[in-house]
N, C-alpha and C positions, 0 to 999 in steps of 0.2 A: 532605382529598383526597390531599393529600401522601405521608400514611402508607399509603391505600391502593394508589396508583400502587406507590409501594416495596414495599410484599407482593405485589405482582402479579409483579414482577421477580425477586425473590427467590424465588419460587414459582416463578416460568418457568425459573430458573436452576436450580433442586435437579431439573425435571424433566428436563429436556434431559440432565443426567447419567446421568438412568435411563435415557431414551429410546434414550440411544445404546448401552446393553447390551442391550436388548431382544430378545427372538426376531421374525425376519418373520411368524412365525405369529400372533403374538402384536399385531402391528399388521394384519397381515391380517385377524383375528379381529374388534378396534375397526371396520375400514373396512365391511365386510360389514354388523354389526349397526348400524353410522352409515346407511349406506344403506338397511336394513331401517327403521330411526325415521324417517327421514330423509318416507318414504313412509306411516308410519303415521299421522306428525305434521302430515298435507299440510291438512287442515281446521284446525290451532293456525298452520301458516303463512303460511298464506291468507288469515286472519282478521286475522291481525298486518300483511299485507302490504297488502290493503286501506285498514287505518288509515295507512298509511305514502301511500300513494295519493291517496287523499280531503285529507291534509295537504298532501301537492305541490301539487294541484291549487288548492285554497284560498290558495296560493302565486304562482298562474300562472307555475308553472315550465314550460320547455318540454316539445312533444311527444317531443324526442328523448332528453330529462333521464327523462322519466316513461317509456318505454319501456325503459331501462335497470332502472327500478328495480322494472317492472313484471314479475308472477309471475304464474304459472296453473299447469291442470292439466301440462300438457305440460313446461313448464320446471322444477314442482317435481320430473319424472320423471328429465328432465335431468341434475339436481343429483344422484338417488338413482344415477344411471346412471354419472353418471361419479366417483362414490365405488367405484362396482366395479371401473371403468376402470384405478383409480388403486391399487386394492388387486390387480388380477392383475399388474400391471408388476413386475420384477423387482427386489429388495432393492437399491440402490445402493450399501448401508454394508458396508467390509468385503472390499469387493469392488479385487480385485488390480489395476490401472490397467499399470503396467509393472512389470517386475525384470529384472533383470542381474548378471553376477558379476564383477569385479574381477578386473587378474594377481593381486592379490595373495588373492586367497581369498574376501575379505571378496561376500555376498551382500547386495543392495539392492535392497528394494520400495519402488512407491510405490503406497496404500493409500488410499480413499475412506473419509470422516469426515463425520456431519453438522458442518453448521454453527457450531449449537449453540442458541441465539434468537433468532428471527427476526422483529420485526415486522411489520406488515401494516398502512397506511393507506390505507382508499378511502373513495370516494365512496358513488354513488349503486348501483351493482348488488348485492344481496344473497346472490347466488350464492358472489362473493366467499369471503364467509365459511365454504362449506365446501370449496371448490376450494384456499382459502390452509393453511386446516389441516389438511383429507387429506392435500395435497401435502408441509408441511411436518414430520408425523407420520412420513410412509411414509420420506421422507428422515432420521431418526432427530430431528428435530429439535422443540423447544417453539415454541408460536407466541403473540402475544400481537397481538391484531387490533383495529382500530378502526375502525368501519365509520364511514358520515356519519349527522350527524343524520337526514338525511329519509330514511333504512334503516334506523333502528334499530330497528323491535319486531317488522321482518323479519329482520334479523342476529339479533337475541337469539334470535327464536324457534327460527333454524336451528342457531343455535350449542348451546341444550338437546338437540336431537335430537344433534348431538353428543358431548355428555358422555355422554347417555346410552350411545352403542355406549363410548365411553371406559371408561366403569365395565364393563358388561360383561365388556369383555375384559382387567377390572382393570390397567389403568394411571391411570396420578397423572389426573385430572381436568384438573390446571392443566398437564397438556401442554397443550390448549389452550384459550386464556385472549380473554375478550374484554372491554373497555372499557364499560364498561355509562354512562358519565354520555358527554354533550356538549360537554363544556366545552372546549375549543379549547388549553385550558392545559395539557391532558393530550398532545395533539401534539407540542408545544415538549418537553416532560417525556420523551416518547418518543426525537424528536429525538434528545436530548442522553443517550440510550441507558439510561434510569432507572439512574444509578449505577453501570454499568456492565456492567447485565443483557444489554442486547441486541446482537448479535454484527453484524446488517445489518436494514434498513433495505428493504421494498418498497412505494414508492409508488403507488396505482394509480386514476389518477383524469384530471383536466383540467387544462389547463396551469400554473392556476394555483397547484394543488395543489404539484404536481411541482415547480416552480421553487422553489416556498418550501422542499421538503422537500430537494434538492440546496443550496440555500440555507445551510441552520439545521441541515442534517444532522453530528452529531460522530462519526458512525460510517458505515459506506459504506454504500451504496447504489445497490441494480438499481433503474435508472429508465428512461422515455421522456417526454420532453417533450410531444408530439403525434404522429397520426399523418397525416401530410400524403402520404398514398399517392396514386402517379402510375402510368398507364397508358399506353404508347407504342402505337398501332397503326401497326403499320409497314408500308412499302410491299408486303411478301411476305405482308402476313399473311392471312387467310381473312376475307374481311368478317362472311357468317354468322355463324361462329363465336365473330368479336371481338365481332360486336355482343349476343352471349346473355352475353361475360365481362363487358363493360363496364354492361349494363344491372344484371347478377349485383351486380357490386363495388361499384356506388352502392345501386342501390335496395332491396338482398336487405333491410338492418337498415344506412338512412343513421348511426345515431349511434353504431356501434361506431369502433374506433380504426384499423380492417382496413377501412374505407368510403373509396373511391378519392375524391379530392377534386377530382386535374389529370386530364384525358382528353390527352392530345399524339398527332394525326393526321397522317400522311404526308403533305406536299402531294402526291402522285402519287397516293392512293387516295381525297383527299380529297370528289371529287364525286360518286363512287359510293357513299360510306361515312356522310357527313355528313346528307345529307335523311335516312336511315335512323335514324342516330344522335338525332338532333334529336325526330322525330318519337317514336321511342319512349319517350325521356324525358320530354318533352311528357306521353305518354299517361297517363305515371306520374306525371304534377303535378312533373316537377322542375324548376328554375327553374337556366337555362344560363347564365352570363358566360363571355362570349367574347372572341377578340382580331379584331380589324379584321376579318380574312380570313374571319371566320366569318359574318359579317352578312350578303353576300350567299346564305346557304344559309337564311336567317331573320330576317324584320324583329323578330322580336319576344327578339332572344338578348339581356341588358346587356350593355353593355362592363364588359371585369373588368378592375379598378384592378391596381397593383402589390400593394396588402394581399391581393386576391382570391388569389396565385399563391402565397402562404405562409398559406394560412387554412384554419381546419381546422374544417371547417364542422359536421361531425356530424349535417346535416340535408337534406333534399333542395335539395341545388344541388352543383351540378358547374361546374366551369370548364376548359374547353376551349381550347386553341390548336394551330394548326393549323401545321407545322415543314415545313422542306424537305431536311432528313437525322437522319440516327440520329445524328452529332454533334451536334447543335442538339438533338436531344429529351436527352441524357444532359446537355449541357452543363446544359439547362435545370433539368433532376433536381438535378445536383449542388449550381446555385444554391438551389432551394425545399427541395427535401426537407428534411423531419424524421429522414433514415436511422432509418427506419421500413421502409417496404416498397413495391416496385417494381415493374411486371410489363410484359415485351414480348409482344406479339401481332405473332407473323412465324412464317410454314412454312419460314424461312430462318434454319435451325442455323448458318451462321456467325457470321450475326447478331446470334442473341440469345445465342450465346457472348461478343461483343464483347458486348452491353448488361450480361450478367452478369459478366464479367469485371473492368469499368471503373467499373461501380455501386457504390461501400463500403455500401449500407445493409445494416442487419440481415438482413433476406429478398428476394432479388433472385430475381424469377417470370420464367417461360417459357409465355405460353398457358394462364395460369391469373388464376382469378379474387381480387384483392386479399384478399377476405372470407375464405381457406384461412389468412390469418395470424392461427393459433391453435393454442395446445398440444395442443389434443384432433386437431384435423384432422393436426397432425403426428405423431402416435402417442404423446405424449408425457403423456397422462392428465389432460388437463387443463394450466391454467397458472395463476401468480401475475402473472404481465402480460407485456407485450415489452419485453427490454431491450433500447435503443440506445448503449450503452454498449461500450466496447470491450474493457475489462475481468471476467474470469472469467466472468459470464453474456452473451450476447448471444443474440437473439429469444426466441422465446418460454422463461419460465422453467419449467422441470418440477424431476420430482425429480432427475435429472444435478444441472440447477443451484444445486440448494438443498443440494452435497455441496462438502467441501472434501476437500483428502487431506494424509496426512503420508506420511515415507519411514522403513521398517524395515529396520536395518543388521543384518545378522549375522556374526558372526566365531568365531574360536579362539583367544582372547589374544590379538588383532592390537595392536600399537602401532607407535606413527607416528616416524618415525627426524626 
């Protein structure tokens, strides 16, 4: 298993060298017919995905585990959709960042560069696997993916329709590469950057995952721990309108990472806003933990412990508390949050310039719904996951973030006194 890991690396290595001379047109060409297969192959994916299904299930994994992993007509369209998405976006490699010229003569760019290899560990979603290596293609770069056990004969299947547009548009095959066994030894091996194949590191999965792969990781890594997204309704804000965001951001798809976890309500809007609140939830089966204040608007809310206010539940329940200023709802943020993603509901732009202002997380919202934290919904063609990291990628990663740059110096015999 050893020797194959290392050909994979090596393979990903000799690719990535092509990849970064390549013509746009030329990756353009792969993404197009990727999403042409992509749709052809929707009965091979289907099939595969299924199995992958019926296994979870015989599991008793959860409702919100098997929603991730779960695929149909509509989501394999998805995937084919946003392979085109990701192939109209414009070339990132190559592309002039800044220049400037020196008293002394001398002229200086700085220049956008893939990466180089990029791996890719996740879980449960199989989409995964074409969003990580469109995205990492179009960026000039090799990818080498490992999807989880209970996705994989959903990732393989997607990853063929893959190769296929690859060949096509006759580039190396092993731009992108994907882990075909299970074994757990292959992560570590990953990790520790196969011999010195892989350039970074994308984690994209539950927390457990994430911690082990910042952990054990020898080379860097775009990560987020959780995402423990919180929503402030604030004293200004428009009740209607919070309450179509709020019910939006839990209950649209509870188990993504963009699913609000904290609700924090204005004491001042709180008794007009709450039975509202309460009740809709309710309607939608979600199961509410509250703090004290809250129980008189409902006998039937739990009390939420201190774990409640840093748990990231990915499943219908929400936990609510109820604040008596915009410092107390931020202070609260600044304690729980996963600097993840944030959102104030107020028609009061000063205010939610202070929330935005004073908030460090990744994506800090205005009257919008948590669920918009996503590459595609930001124009960005999709994503490899959210970085909450403060270094070189932060929120969602696209192709920008999957570029580095160097600097090109020009002169006339310049030397240096």
């Amino acid at each position: 298993m050893t020797d194959n890991i290392d050909k994979i690396g090596i393979n990903a290595k000799k690719a990535a060298k092509i990849l970064a001379k390549i013509s746009s047109e030329q990756k353009n060409h792969a993404l197009q017919a990727m999403s042409k297969y992509v749709l052809a192959d929707k009965k091979i994916i289907l099939d595969a995905n299924k199995l992958d299904i019926e296994n979870s299930k015989s599991k008793n994994l959860s409702e919100s585990f098997i929603d991730r992993l779960e695929l149909n007509d509509e989501r394999v369209k998805s995937i084919s959709d946003t392979l085109l998405e990701i192939e109209s976006f414009k070339d990132p490699v190559g592309k002039i960042l800044d220049s400037w010229q020196r008293p002394n003569g001398m002229h200086i760019s700085r220049v956008s560069t893939p990466l180089g290899v990029i791996g890719i560990i996740f879980e449960s979603r199989p989409n995964v696997t074409a969003d990580a290596g469109a995205l990492s293609l179009k960026a000039g770069n090799a990818s080498i993916l490992r999807g989880g056990s209970d996705s994989i004969n959903s990732c393989l299947a997607i990853h063929h329709s893959l190769v296929k547009g690859l060949k096509d548009a006759e580039i190396d095959e092993n731009a992108i590469q994907i882990i075909k066994t299970t074994d757990r030894e292959v992560v570590k091996q990953m990790l520790h950057g196969i011999n010195q194949s892989i350039d970074v590191i994308v984690p994209r999965g539950g927390k457990s995952l994430v911690s082990m792969v910042e952990e054990e990781a020898r080379v860097p890594v775009f990560a987020h721990l959780e995402g423990i997204c919180h929503i402030f309704v604030d004293k200004s804000a428009n009740l209607e309108k919070s309450l179509d965001v709020c019910i939006n951001a839990k209950m649209r798809r509870p188990g993504i990472c963009g699913a609000v976890e904290t609700i924090l309500v204005h004491s001042d809007v709180a008794n007009d806003f709450m039975p509202l609140l309460i009740n809709a939830l309710k309607a939608q089966a979600c199961e509410i933990r509250g703090c004290e204040e809250t129980f008189k608007y409902n006998e039937n809310i739990k009390q939420a412990s201190e774990e409640d206010w840093s748990t990231e539940y990915l499943l219908p329940i929400v936990s609510i508390k109820i604040v008596n200023s915009i410092d107390v709802a931020i202070k609260h943020i600044e304690h729980y949050s996963s600097g993840h993603t944030e959102s104030i509901l107020t028609e009061d732009l000063n205010r939610a310039s202070i929330f935005q202002k004073e908030l460090d997380s990744a994506i800090v919202m205005h009257n919008v719904s948590t669920q918009f934290a996503d590459g595609g919904e930001f124009g960005l063609g999709g994503e490899i996951g959210i970085a909450t990291g403060k270094f070189h990628a932060r929120g969602p990663v696209g192709i920008e973030q999957l570029t580095s740059f160097k600097y090109l110096v020009n002169g006339n015999g310049h030397t240096r006194n």
